[in-house]
N, C-alpha and C positions, 0 to 999 in steps of 0.2 A: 962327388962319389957317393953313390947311395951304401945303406948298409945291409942287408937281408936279416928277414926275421922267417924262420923257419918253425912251424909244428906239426907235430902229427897227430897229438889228441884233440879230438873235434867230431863233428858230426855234420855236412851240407844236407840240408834235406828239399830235396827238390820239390818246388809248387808249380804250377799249373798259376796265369793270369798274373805273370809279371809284364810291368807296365811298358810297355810300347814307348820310345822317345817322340814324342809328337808332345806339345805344350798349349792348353789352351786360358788365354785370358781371362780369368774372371773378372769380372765389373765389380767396384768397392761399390757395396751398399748394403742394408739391411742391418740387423743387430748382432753386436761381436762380444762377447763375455770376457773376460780375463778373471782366471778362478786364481786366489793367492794359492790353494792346493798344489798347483802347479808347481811352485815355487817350495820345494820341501826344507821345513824347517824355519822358514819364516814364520811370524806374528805380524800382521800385516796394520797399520796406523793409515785411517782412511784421511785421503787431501780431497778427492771427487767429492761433491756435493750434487743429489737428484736437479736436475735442467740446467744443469752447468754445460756451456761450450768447454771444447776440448779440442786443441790443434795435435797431432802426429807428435808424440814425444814430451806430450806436458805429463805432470805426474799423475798419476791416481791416487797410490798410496807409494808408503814408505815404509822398511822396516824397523821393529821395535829397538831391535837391538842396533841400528847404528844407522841414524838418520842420512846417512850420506847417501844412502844406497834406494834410488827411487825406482821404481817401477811406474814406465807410461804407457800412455794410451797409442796402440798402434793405428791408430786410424781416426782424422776427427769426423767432431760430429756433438753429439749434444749425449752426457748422464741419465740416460730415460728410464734405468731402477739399479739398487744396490742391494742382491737377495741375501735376506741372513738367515743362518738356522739358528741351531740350538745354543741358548746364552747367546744369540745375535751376534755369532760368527759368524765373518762377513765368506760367503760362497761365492758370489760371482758380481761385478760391476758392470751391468750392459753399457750399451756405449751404442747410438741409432746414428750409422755412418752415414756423413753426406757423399755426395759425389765428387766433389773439387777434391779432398783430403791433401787437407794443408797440414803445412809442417811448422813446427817452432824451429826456428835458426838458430844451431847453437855454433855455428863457422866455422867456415874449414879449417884442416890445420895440417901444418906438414909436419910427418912425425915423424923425417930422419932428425930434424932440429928440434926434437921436446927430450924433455927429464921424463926420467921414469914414473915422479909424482905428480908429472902435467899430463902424459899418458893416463895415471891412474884416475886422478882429479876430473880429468875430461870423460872418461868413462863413466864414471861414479854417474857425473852432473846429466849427462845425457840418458841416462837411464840403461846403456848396454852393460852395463859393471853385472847384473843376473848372466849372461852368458857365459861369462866366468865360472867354471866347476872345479871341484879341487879334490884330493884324492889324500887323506883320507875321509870317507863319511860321503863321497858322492853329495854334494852338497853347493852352496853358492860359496864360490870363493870369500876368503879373511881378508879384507884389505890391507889391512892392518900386517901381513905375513907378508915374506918375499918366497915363491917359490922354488924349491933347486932345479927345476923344471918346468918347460910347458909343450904339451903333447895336443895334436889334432891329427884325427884320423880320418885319412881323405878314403877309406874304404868300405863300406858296410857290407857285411858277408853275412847278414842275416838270408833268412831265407826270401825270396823278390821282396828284397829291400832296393830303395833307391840307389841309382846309379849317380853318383857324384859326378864323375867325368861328364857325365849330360849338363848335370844342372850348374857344375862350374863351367860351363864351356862360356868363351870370350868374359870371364871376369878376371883377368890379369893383373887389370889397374887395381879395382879394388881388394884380391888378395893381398898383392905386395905392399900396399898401404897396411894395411889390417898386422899383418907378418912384421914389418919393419917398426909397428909402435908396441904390440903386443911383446915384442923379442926384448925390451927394455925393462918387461916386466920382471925380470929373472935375472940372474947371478949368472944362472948357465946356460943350455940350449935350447931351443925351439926344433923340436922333433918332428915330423912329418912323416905318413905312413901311407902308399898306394901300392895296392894288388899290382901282383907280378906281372900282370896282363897290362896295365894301363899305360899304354903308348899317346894319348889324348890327353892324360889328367895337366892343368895347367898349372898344375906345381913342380911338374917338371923342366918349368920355362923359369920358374921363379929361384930367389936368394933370398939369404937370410937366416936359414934352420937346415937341421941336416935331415935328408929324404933316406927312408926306407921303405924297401919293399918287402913287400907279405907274400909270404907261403904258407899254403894249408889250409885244413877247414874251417869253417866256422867253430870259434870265436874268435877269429885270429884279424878279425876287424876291431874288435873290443878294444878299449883305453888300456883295461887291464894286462890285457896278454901282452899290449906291446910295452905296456910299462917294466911289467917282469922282467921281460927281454933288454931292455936295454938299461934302465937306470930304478931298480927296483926300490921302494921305497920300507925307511925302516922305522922305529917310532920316535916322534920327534919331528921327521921330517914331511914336508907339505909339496905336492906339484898340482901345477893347474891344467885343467881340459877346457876345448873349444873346440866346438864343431865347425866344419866348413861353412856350413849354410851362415853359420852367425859370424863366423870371420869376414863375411862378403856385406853383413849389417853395419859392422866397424869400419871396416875399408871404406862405404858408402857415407859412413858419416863424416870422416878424415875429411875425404874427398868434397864434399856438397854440402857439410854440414849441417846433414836432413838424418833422423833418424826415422828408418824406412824399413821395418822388417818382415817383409815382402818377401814371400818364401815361394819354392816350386816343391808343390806337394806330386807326391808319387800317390795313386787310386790303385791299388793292386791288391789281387786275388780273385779265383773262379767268379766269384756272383757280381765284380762290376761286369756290365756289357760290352766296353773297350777300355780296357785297362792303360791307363796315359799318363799321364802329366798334367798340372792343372797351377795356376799362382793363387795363392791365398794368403790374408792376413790371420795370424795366432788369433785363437780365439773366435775366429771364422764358424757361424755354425753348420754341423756335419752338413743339413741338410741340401745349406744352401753350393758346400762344395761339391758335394757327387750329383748335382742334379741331373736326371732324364739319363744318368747311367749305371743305376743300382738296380738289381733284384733284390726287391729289399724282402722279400718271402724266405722266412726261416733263414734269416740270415744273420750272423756274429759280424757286427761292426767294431773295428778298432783302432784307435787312435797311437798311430804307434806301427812298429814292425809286430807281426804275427807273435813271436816268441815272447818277448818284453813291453809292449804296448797296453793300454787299456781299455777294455770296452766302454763303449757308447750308445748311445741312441741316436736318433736323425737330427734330437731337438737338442742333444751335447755339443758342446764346442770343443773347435781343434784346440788341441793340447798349446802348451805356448814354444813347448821343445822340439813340437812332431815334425817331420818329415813326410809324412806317409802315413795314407788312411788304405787300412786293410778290410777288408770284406770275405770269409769265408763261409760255409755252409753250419749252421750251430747243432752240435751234435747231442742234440735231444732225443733218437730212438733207441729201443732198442735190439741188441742184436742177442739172437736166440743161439746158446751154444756156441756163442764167438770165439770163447777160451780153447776150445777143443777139435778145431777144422782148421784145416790149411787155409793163412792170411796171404793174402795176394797183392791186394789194395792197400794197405800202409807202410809205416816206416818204422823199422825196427831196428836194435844194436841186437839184438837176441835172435839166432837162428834157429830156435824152438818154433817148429811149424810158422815161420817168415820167411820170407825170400824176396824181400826188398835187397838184401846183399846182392843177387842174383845178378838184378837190371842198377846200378850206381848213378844210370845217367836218367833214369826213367822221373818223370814226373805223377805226381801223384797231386789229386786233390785231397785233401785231408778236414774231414770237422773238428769241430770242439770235444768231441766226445773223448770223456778220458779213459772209458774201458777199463772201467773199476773202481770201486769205493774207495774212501778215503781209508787209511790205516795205519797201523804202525809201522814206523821203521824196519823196513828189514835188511839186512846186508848182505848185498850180493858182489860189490864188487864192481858194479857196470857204471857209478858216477865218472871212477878214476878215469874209462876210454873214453870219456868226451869232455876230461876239465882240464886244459893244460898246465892250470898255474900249480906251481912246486908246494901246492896245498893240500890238506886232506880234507873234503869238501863235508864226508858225511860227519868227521868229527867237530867240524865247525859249524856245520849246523845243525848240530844236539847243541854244543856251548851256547849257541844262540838262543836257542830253546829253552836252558836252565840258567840262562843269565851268569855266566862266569866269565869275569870281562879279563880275568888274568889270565885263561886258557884261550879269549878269542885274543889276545892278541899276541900268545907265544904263536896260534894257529893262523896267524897271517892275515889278521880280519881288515886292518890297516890298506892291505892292498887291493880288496874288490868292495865292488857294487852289485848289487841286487841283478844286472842284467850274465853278470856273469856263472849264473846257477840256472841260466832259463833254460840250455843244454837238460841238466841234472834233474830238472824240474818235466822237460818232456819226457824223460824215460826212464825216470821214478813208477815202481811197480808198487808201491806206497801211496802216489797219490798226494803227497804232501807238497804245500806252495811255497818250495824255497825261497822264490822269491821274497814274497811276506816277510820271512820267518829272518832272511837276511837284513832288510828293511828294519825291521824289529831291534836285530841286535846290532846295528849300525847305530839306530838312534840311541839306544842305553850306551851305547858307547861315545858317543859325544855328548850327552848329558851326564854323564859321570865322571869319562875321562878328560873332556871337554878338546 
């Protein structure tokens, strides 16, 4: 019996060049990066060595604070540069894949019969234990912690964000593995979240955690919102997040033994040519994923959904979390008296000369242009219609700003992530990068409060 999770603060903003379900194969080859950046909050201890062979799943590096937890190479092949900047901070590990891309065998394992420290051991060891996120600080899960919870959300309600139900389609086996060993990790439930609409999603074939369905707009696909909703967290207490895509890495490794994280990237927005589907290994470079179907002329490439994602270049590598590489028009011109004529073409919560209200279902292309300087704070009022959580968003990020960790955390700071202000952050008449600014006081918050 599923549960429903109902909102009504939110904001869908319709794009233009969501991806088409058609999937096409990429060929393993050429050079793959794995930036520790990725990995936020890690100090990263290098094991790779420049002309070292490297099979699928051997380590690279490790982190500082607690050797168990390795990070490997998804794709073999031979060490061919280790770039470092400044004080020879290690930036990225290339890695020149071959074609065979073998695997290290770490054997299968049934995990209706493991302990929850053979679960967690076998994660560590195989290097999937980074798919683990935990809430509070958005971060790589504690091993060391038991969570009161574990939450994956089979929905992304960003804007042409990836369709789950496509890319989990006939992954069964490997879900219910992934569910059945992950579920041991917790004291309490295994929570599952799919759009009211999803009649296809194959977690509604599966057991193990309890299913709810989502109402409402965008963020209502978010860890956060469904967190609030259902088992809100207070301080003290720890729950973990997992994406689908990386539930389907675990299941595969239970299952074969192989650690293989082999992803179906979503190519969407206006400037791809045919907006699709594509498989790719993290790390993958941009270039070599969208080939022969980008306009890449004045174009915003991003690693990532539109809202919360990061930009790149062709010669950047896919993120090692992403889903989906977005391409939209970069909004570099400018517009003469834009402030004081009827807007037609964008997307507003303000019906001050807009009328995106108008058309709800209308698609719009939209650039990067922000339509305004950066500036102070001002208060208007308009964060609260698109932030659902029982937070007050602008007060919490001033605190953030002036570093008062006793007000971020009467202010609920415990319970979100940086993705959850991208709403707040597109329709800021301020101009200010909550994100950042959240990011910021997240990290002073676990370095002081730890």
């Amino acid at each position: 019996m599923s549960k429903d999770i109902r909102i009504k603060k939110g904001l869908d903003i319709k794009l233009v060049g969501e991806a088409e379900q058609t999937t096409t194969e990429l060929p393993i080859g050429g050079v793959y990066a794995i930036q520790p950046k990725n990995f936020h909050g890690i100090i990263p201890k290098l094991v790779a060595k420049v002309g070292a062979e490297v099979k699928a799943g051997d380590s690279l590096f490790y982190s500082k604070s607690d050797e168990r937890m390795i990070f490997p190479s998804p794709v073999s092949g031979t060490i061919e540069e280790i770039v470092r900047g400044e004080r020879r901070k290690v930036l990225a590990i290339k890695i020149l894949a071959n074609s065979k891309n073998e695997h290290k065998d770490f054997g299968s394992k049934d995990a209706s019969s493991m302990s929850s420290e053979e679960v967690k051991a076998h994660l560590l060891a195989s290097g999937c234990w980074p798919f683990v996120k935990q809430r509070p600080y958005d971060v790589i899960a504690n091993p060391n912690q038991t969570p009161k919870a574990i939450f994956i959300s089979g929905y992304a309600s960003a804007p042409i964000a990836a369709d789950y139900d496509f890319i989990l389609k006939g992954k069964q086996a490997e879900l219910q593995a992934a569910l059945t060993a992950v579920g041991k990790l917790t004291e309490g439930k295994v929570h599952v979240s799919v759009s009211k609409n999803s009649t296809l999603s194959p977690f509604n074939e599966l057991k193990g955690f309890e299913l709810h369905k989502l109402y409402g707009p965008h963020p209502v696909g978010n860890i956060s919102t469904q967190i609030a909703q259902i088992n809100p967290i207070n301080k003290g207490e720890v729950v973990w997040t997992i994406t689908p895509q990386d539930l389907l890495v675990i299941g595969e490794l239970l299952l074969t033994g192989k650690f293989n994280p082999k992803r179906t990237i979503a190519l969407a927005g206006s400037k791809f040519n045919k907006p699709s589907y594509v498989t790719a290994y993290p790390g993958a470079m941009i270039q070599d994923v969208v080939k022969d179907n980008l306009d890449a002329d004045n174009t915003r490439i991003i690693s990532g959904n539109v809202l919360s994602g990061t930009q790149v270049s062709l010669e950047d590598a896919l993120g090692y979390y992403d889903a989906e590489i977005t391409a939209i028009p970069e909004g570099d011109d400018y517009e003469l008296f834009g402030w004081n004529k009827p807007v037609f073409n964008k997307v507003s919560t303000s019906r001050a000369l807009t009328f995106s209200w108008l058309n709800p279902k209308k698609k719009y292309d939209l650039n990067t242009n922000t339509n305004g300087e950066h500036r102070a704070f001002v208060v208007t009022g308009s964060y609260e219609e698109v932030f659902p959580l029982d937070i007050y968003p602008m007060q919490l990020l001033k605190a953030c700003m002036y570093k008062d960790l006793d007000e971020l955390e009467a202010l609920g700071a415990y319970e979100i992530a940086p993705e959850d202000f991208a709403l707040t952050e597109f329709i800021c008449v301020s101009k200010q990068p909550h994100q950042k600014i959240v990011r910021e006081g997240l990290d002073l918050m676990r370095e002081e409060l730890g």
